[in-house]
DSSP file (Angstrom, degrees, kcal/mol; ACC not computed):
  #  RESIDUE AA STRUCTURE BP1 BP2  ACC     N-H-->O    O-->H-N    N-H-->O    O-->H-N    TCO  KAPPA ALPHA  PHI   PSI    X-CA   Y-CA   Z-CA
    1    1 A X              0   0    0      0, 0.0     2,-0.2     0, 0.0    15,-0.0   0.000 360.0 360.0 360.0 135.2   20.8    0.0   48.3
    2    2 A X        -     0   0    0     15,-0.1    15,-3.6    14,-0.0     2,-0.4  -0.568 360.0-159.0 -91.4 143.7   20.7   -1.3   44.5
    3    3 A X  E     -A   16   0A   0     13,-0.2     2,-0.3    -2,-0.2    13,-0.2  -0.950   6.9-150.6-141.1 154.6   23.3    0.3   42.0
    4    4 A X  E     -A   15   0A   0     11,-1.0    11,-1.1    -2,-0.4    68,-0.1  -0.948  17.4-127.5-119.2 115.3   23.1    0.3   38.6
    5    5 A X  E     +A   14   0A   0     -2,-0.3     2,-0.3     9,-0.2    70,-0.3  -0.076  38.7 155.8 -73.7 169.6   26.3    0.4   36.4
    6    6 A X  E     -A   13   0A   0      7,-1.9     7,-2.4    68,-0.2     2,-0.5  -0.855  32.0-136.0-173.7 132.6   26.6    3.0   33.8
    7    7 A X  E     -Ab  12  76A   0     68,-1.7    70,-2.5    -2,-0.3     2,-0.7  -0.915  16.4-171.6 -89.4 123.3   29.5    5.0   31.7
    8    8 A X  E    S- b   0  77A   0      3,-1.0    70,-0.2    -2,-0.5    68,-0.0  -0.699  79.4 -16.9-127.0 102.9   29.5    8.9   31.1
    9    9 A X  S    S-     0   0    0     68,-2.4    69,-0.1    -2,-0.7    -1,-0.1   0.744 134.9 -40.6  95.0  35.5   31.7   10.1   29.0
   10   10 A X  S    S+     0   0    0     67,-0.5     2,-0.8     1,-0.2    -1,-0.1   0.760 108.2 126.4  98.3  16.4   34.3    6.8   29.0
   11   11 A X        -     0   0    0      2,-0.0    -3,-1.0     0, 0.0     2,-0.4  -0.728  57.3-144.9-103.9  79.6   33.7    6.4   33.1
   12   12 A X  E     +A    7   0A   0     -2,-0.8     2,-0.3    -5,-0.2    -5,-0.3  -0.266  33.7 169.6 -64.5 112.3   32.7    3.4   34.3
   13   13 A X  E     -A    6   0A   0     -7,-2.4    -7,-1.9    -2,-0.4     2,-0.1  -0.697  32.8-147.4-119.2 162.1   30.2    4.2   37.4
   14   14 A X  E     -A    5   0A   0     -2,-0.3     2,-0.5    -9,-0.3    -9,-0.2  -0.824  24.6-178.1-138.3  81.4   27.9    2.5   39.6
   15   15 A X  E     -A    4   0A   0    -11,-1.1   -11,-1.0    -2,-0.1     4,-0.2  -0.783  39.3 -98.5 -83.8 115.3   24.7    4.8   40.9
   16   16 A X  E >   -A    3   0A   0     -2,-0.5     3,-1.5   -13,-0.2   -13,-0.2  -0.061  58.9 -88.4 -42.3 147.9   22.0    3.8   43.2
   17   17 A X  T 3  S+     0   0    0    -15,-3.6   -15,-0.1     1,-0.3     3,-0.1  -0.315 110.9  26.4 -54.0 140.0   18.9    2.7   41.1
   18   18 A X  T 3  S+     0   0    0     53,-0.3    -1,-0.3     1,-0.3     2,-0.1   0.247  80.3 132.8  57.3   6.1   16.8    5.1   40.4
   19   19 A X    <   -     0   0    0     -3,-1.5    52,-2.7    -4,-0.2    -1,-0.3  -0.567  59.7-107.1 -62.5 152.2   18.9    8.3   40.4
   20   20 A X  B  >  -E   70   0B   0     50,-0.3     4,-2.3    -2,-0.1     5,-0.3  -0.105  24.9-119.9 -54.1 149.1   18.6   10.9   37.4
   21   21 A X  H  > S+     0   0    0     48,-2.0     4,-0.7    45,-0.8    46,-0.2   0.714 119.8  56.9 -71.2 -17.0   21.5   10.8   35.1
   22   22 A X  H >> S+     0   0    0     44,-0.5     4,-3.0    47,-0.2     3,-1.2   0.977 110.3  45.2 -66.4 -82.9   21.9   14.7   36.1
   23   23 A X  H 3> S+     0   0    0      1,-0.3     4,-1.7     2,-0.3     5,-0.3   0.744 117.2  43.0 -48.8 -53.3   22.1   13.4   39.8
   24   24 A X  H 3< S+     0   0    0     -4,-2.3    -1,-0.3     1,-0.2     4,-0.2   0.898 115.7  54.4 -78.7 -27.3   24.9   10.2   38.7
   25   25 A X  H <<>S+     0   0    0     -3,-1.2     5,-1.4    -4,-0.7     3,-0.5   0.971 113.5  34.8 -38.5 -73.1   26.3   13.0   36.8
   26   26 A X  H ><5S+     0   0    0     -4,-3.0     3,-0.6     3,-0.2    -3,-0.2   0.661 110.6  62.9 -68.6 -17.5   26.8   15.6   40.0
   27   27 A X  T 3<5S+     0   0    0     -4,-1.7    -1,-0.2    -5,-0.3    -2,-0.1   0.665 108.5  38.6 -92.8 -10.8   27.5   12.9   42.2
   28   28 A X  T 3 5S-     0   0    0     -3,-0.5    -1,-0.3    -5,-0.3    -2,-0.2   0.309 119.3-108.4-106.6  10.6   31.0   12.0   40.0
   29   29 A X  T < 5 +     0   0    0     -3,-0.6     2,-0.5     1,-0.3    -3,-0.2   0.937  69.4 151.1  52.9  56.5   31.5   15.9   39.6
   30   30 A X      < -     0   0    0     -5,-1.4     2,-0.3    -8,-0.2    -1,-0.3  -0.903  42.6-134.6-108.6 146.8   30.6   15.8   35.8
   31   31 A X        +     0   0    0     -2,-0.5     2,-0.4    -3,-0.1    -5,-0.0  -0.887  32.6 167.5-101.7 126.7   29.2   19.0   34.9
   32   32 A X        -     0   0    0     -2,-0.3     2,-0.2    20,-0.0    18,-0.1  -0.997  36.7-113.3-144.6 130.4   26.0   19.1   32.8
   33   33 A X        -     0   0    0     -2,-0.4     2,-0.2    16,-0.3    18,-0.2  -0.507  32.2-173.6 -74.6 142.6   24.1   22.4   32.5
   34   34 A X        +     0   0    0     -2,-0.2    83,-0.1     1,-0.1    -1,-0.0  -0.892  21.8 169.3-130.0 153.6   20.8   23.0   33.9
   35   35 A X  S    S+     0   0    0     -2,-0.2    -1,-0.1    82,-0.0    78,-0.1   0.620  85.3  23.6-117.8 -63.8   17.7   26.1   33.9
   36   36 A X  S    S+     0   0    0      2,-0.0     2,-1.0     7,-0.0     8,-0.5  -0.011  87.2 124.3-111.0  37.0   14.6   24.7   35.4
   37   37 A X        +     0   0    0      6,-0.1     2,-0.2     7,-0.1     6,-0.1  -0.793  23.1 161.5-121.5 156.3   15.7   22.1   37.4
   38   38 A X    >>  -     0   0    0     -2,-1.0     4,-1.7    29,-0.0     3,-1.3  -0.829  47.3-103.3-143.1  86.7   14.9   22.1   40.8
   39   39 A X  T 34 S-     0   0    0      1,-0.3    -2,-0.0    -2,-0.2    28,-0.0   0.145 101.3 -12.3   8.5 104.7   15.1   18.8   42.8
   40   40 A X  T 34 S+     0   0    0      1,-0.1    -1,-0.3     3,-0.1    -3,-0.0   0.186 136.2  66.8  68.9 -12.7   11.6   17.2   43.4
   41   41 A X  T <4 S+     0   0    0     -3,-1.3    -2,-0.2     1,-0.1    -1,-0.1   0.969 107.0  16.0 -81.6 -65.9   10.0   20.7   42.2
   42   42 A X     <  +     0   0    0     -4,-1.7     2,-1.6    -6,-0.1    -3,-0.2  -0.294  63.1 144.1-127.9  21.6   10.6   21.1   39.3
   43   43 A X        +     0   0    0      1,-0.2    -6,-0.1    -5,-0.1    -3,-0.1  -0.577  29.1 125.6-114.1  95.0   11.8   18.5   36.7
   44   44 A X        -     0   0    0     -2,-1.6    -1,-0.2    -8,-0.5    21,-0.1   0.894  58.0-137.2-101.0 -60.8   10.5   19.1   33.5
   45   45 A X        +     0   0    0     -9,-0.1    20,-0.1    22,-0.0    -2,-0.1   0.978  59.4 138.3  49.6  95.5   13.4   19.3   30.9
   46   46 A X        +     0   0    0      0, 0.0    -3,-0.1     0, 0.0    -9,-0.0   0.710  66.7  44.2-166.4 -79.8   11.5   22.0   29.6
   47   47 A X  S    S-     0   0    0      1,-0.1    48,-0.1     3,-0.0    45,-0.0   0.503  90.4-151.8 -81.8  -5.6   14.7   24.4   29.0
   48   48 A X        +     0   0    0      1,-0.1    43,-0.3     2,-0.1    44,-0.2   0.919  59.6 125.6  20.0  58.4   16.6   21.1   27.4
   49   49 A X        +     0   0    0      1,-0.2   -16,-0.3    42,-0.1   -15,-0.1   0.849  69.8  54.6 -92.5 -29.8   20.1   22.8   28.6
   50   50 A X  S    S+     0   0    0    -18,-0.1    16,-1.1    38,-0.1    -1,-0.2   0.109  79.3 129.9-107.9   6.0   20.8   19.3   30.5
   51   51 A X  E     -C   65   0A   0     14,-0.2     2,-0.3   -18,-0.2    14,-0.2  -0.276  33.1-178.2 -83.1 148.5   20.4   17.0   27.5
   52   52 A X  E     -C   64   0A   0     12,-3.6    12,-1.3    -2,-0.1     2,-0.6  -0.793  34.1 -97.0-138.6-179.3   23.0   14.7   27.1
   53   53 A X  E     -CD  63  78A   0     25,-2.2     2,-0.9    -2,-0.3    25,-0.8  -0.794  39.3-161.8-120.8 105.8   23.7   11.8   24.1
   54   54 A X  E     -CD  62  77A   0      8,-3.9     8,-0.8    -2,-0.6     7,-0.7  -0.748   4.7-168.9-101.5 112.4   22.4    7.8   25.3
   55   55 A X  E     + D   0  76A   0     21,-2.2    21,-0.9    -2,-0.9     2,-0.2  -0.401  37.1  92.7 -85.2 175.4   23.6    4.8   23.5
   56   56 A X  S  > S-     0   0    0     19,-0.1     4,-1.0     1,-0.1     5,-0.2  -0.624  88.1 -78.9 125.7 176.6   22.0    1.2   24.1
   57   57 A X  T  4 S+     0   0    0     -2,-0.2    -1,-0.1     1,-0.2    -2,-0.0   0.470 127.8  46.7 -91.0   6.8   19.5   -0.6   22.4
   58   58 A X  T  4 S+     0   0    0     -3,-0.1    -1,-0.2     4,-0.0    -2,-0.1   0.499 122.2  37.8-101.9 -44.1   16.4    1.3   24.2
   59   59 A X  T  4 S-     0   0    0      3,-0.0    -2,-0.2     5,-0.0    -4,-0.1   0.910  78.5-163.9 -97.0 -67.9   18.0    4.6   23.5
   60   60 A X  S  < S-     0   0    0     -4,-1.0    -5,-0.2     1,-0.1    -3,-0.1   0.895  75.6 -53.2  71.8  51.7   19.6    4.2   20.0
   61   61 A X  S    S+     0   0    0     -7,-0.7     2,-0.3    -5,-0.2    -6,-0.2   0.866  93.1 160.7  39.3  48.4   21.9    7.5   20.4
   62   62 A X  E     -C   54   0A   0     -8,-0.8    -8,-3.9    -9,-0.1     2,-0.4  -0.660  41.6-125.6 -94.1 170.1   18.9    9.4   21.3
   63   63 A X  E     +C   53   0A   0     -2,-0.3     2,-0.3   -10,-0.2   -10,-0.2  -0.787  37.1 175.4 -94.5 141.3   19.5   12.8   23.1
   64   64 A X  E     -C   52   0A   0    -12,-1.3   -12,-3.6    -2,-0.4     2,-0.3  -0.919  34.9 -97.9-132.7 167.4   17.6   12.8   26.1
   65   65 A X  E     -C   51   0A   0     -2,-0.3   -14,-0.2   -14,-0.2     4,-0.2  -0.646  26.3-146.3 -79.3 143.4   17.4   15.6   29.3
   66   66 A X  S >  S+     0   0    0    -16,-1.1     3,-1.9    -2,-0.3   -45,-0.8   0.983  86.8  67.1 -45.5 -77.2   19.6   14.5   32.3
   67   67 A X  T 3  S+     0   0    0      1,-0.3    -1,-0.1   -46,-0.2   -47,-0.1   0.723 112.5  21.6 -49.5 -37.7   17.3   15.9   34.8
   68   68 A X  T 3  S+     0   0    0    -48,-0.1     2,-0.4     2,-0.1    -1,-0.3   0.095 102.3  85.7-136.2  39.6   14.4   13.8   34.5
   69   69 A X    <   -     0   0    0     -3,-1.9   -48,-2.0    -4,-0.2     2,-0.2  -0.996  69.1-134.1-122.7 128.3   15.7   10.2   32.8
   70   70 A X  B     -E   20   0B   0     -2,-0.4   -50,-0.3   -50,-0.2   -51,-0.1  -0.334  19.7 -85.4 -92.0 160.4   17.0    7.7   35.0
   71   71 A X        -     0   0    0    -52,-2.7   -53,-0.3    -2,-0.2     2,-0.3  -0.092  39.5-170.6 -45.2 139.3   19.9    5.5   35.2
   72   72 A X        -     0   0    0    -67,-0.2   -68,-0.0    -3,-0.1    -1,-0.0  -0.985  37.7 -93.0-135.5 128.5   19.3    2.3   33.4
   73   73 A X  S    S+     0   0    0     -2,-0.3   -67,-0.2     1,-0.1     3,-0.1  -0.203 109.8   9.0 -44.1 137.0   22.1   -0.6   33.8
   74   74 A X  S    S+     0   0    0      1,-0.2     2,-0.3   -69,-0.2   -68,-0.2   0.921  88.8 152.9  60.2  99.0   24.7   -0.5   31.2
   75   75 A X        -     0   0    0    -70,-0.3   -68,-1.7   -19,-0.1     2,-0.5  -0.754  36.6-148.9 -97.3 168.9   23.5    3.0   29.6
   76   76 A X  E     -bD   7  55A   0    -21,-0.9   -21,-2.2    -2,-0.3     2,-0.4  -0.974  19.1-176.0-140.9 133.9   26.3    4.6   28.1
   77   77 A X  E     -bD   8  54A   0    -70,-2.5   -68,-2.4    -2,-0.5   -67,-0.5  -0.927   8.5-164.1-143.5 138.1   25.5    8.3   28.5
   78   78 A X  E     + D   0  53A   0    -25,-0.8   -25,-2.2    -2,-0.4     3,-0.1  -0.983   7.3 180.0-134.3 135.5   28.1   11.4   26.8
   79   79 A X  S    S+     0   0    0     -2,-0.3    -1,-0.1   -27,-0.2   -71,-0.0   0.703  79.9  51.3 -85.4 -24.3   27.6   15.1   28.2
   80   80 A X  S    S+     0   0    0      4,-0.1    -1,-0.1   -27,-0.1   -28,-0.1   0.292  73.1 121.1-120.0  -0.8   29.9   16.3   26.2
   81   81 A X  S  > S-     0   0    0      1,-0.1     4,-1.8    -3,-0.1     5,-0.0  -0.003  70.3-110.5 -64.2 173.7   29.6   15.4   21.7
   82   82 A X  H  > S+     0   0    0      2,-0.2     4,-4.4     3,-0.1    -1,-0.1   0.723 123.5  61.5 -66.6 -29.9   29.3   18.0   19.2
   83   83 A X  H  > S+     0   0    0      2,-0.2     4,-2.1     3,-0.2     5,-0.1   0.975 110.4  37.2 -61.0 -51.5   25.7   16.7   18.8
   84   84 A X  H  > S+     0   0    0      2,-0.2     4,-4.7     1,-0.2     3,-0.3   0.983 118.4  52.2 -40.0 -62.9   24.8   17.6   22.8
   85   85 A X  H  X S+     0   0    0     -4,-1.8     4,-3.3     1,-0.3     5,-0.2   0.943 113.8  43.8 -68.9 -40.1   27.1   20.9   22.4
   86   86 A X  H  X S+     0   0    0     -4,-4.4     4,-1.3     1,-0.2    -1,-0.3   0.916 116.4  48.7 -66.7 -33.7   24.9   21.8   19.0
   87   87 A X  H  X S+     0   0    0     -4,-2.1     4,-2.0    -3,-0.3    -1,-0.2   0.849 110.8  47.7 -40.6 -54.0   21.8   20.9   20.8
   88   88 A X  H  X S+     0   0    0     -4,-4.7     4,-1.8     1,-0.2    -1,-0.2   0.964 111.4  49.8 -32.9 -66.9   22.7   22.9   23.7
   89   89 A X  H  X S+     0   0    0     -4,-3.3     4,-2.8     1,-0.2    -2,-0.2   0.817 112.6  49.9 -52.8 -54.7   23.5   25.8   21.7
   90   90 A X  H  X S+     0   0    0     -4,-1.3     4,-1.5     2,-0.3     3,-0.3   0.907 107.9  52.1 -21.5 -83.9   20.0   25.3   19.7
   91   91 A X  H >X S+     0   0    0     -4,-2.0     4,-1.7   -43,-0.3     3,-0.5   0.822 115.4  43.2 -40.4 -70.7   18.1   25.2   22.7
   92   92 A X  H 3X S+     0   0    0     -4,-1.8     4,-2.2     1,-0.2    -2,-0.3   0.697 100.5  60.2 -29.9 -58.3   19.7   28.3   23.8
   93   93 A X  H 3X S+     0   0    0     -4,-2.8     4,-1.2    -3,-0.3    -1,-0.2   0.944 111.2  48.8 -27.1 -75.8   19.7   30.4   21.0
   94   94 A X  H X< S+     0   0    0     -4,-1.5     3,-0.6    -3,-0.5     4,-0.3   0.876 105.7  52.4 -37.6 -59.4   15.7   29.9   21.3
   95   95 A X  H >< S+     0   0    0     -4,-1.7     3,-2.0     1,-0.2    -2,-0.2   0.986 111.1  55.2 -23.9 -75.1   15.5   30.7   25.1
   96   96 A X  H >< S+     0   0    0     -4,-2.2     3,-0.8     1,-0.3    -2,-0.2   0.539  92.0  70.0 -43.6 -23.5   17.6   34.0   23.7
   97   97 A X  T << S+     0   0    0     -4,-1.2    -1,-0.3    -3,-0.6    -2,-0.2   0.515 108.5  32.3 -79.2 -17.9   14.9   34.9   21.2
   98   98 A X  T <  S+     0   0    0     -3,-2.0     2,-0.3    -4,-0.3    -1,-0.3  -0.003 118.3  58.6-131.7  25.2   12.4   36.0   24.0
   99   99 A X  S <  S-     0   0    0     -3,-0.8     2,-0.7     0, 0.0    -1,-0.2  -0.940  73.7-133.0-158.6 140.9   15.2   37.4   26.8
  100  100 A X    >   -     0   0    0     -2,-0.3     3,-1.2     1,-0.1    -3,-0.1  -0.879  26.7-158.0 -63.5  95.1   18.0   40.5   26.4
  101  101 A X  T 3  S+     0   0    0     -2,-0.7    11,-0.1     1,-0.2    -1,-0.1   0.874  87.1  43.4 -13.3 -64.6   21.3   38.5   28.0
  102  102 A X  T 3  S+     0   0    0     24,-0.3     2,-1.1     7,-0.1    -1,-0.2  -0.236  84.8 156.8-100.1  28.1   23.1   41.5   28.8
  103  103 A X    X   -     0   0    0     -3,-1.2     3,-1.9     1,-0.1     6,-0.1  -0.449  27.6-163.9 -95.4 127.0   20.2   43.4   30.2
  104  104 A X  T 3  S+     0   0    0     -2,-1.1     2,-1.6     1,-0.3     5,-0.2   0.874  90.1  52.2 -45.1 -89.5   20.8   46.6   33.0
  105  105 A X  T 3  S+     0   0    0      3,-0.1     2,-0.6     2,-0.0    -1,-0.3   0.260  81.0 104.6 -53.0   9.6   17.6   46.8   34.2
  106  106 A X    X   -     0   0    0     -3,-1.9     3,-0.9    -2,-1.6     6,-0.0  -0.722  69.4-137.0 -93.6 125.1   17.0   43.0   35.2
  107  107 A X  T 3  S+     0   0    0     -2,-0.6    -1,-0.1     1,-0.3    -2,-0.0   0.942 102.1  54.5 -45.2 -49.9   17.2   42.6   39.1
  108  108 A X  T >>  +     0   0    0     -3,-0.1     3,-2.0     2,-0.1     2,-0.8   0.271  69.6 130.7 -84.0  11.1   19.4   39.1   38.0
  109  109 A X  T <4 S+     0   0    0     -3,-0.9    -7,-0.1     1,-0.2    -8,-0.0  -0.565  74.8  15.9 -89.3 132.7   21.9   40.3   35.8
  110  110 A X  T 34 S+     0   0    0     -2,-0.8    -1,-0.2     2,-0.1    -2,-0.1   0.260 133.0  48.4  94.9   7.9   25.4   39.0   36.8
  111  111 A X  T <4 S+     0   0    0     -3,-2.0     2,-0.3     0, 0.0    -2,-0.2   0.235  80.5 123.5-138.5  16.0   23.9   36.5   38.8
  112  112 A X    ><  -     0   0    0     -4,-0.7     3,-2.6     1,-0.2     4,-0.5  -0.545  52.4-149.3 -75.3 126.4   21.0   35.1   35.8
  113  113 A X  T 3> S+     0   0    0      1,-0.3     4,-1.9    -2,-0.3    -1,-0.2   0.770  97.6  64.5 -55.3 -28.0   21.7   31.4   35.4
  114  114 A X  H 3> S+     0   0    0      1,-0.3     4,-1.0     2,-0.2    -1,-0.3   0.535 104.1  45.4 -66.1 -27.8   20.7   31.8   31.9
  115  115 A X  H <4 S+     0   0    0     -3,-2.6    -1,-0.3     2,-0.2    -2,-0.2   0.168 112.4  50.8-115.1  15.6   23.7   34.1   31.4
  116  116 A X  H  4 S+     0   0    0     -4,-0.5     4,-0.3     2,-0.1    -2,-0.2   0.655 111.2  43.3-107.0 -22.8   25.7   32.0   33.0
  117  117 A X  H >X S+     0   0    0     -4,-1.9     3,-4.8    -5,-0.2     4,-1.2   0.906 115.8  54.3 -57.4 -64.0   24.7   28.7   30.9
  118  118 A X  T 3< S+     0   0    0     -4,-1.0     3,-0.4     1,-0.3    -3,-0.1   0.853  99.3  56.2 -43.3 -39.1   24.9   30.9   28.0
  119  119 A X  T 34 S+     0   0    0      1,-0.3    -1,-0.3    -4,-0.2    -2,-0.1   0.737  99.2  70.5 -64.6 -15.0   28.9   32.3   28.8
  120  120 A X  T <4 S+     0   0    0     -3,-4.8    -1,-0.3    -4,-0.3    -2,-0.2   0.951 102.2  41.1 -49.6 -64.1   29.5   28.6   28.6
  121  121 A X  S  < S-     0   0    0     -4,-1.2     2,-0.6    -3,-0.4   -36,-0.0  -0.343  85.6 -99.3-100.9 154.9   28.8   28.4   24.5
  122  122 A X        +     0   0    0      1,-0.1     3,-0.1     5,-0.0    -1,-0.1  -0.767  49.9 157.2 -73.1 113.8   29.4   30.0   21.4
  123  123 A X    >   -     0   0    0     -2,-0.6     3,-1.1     1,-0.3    -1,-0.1   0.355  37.6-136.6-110.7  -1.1   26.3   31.7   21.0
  124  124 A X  G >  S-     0   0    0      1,-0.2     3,-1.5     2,-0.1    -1,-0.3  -0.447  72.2 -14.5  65.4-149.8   27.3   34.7   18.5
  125  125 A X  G >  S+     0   0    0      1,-0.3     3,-1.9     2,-0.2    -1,-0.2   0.757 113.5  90.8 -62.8 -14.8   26.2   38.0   18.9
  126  126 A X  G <  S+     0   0    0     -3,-1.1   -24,-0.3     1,-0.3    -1,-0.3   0.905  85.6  53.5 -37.7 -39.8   23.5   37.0   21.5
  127  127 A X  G <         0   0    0     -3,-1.5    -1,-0.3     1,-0.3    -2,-0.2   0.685 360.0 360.0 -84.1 -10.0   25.8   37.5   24.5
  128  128 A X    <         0   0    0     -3,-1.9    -1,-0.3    -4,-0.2    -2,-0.1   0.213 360.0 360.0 -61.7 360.0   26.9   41.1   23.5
C-alpha cells in the first residue's frame, strides 16, 4: 500500500494514499468534529464542523473540510488554531439559527450530535 507523509498538529505521520484527512486524523486518535459525515454516504462538508487549517503551496493556509480532502504528501494540516476554532464556532452558530439546542420535545435530545459538537465550544447563549 502507498503512504503519504503528512503532519497534524506538529505530528509527523505516514497515511495510506488516498485517505481523508478526517480518516488520517481518526486513525492517529486526533479528534476533529464532524455532523454529516457518513463514510462512503455521505461526504459533503456541508455542516463545515470538520474543517481544519492546510499549509503548503497548493493550500496557502486555506481552511478546508477533513471529511472529504485527501491527504497530499508533505501537507501540514492543524485541527486545532484559533482560526479553525472561530470557524467552527461560525459554522455552528449558523446551524443554531434554524434548530432549539436544548429542545424537550426532540426524540434526539441528549443523544443529538449537534448538541454534542456544540458542548464542545463557546457558543453563548445558544446552548441554554
Amino acid at each position: 500500500m502507498e503512504m503519504v507523509n503528512i503532519k497534524i498538529n506538529g505530528m509527523p505521520l505516514s497515511v495510506p494514499a488516498g485517505s481523508t484527512i478526517l480518516e488520517a486524523a481518526r486513525m492517529h486518535g486526533i479528534e476533529i468534529p464532524t455532523l454529516c459525515y457518513l463514510r462512503e454516504i455521505n461526504e459533503i462538508g456541508a455542516c463545515r464542523a470538520c474543517v481544519v487549517e492546510v499549509e503548503g503551496e497548493k493550500h496557502a493556509q486555506h481552511l478546508v473540510t477533513a471529511c472529504n480532502n485527501a491527504c497530499e504528501e508533505g501537507m501540514v494540516i492543524h485541527t486545532n488554531t484559533t482560526r479553525v476554532r472561530e470557524a467552527r464556532r461560525t459554522n455552528l452558530e449558523l446551524l443554531l439559527s434554524q434548530h432549539r439546542i436544548n429542545c424537550p420535545a426532540c426524540e434526539r435530545n441528549g443523544t443529538c450530535e449537534l448538541q454534542k459538537v456544540v458542548s464542545t465550544m463557546p457558543i453563548g447563549d445558544t446552548v441554554n
